[in-house]
N, C-alpha and C positions, 0 to 999 in steps of 0.2 A: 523470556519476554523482556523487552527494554523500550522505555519510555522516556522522555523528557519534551520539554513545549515543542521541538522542532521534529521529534523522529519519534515513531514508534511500530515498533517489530513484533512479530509474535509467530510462536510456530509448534508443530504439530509431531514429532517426530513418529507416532503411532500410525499416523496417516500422511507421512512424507510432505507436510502442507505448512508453508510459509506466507505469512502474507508483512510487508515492509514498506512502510510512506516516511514521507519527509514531507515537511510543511516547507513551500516555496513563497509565500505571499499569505498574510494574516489567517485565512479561510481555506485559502487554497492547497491542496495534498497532491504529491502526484508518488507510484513506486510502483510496484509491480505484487503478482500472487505470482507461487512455482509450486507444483503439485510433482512431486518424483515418485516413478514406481523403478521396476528391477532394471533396467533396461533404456527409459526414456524416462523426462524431462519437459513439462508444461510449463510456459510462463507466458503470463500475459498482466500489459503495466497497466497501469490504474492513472487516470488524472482526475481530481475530484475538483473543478472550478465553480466558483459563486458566480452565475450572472449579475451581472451589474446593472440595474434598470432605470436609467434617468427619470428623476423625478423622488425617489424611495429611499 
């Protein structure tokens, strides 16, 4: 596991599962998860954005 304000990782080797962001914008996160079994390889990215609502 590693952490700091702009990145943080974590992972699973028991169960082949990664999950990896990096802060792009104050709230904002985007990275991906990757789940590996014997043979293949899942990944799918993440973007985690704050709408922004005029007036709030």
């Amino acid at each position: 596991m590693t952490q700091d304000a702009d990145k943080f990782a974590i992972a699973n080797a028991r169960k082949g599962a990664m999950l990896s962001l990096t802060r792009v914008y104050r709230e904002d996160w985007e990275g991906f998860v990757s789940r590996h079994y014997d043979d293949v390889a899942f990944f799918n990215s993440l973007r985690c954005k704050r709408t922004i609502v005029a007036g709030e």
